[in-house]
N, C-alpha and C positions, 0 to 999 in steps of 0.2 A: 057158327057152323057145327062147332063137337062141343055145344057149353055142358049138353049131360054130360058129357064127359072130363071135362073143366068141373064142375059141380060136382062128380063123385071126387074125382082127385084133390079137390079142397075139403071135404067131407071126411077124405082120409087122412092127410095132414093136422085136422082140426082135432081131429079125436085120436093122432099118432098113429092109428089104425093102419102102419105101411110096414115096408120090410128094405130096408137099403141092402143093394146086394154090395159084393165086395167090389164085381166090378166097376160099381156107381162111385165106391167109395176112393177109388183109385180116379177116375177119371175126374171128382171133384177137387183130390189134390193136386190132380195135375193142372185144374185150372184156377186154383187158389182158391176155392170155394168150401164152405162149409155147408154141415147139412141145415144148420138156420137160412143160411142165403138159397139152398133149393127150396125147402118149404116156404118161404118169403114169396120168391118167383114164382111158385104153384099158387099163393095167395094173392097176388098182385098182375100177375099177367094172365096172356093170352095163349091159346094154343093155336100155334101158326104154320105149323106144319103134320103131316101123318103121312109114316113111313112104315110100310111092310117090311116085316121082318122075313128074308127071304129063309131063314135055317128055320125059326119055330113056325113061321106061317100067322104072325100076332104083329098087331099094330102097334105102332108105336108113335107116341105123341111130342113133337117138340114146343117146349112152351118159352116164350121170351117174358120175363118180367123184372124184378128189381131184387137187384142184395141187400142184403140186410143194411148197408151201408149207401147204400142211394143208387147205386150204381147199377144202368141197365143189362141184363145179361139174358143166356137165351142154351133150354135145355132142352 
């Protein structure tokens, strides 16, 4: 249903072409997560949900795929 959108966001992991905000960067420590295990899951998964973001008015995509370590997880 969103693969262009799956397709640009692997397009930009692939070539690093991204920006991890801080808040991304807290929220993956809080779930034991590193940023290889979110680029993994943006290269192995799916996008399974989209959510409006009610303050910027921008969408936002959750993707569920694999850690760098095998293990399923979901962003």
């Amino acid at each position: 249903m969103f693969e262009h959108v799956l397709r640009q966001m692997r397009s930009c992991v692939q070539r690093r072409a991204y920006v991890m905000t801080l808040h991304a960067e807290e929220e993956m420590v809080a779930d034991g997560l590193t940023v290889f295990d979110v680029e993994e899951g943006i290269l192995t998964g799916q996008i399974v949900d989209r959510q409006r973001d009610a303050a910027r008015a921008e969408w936002k995509y959750c993707v569920r795929g694999m850690a760098v370590d095998g293990v399923p997880s979901r962003w």
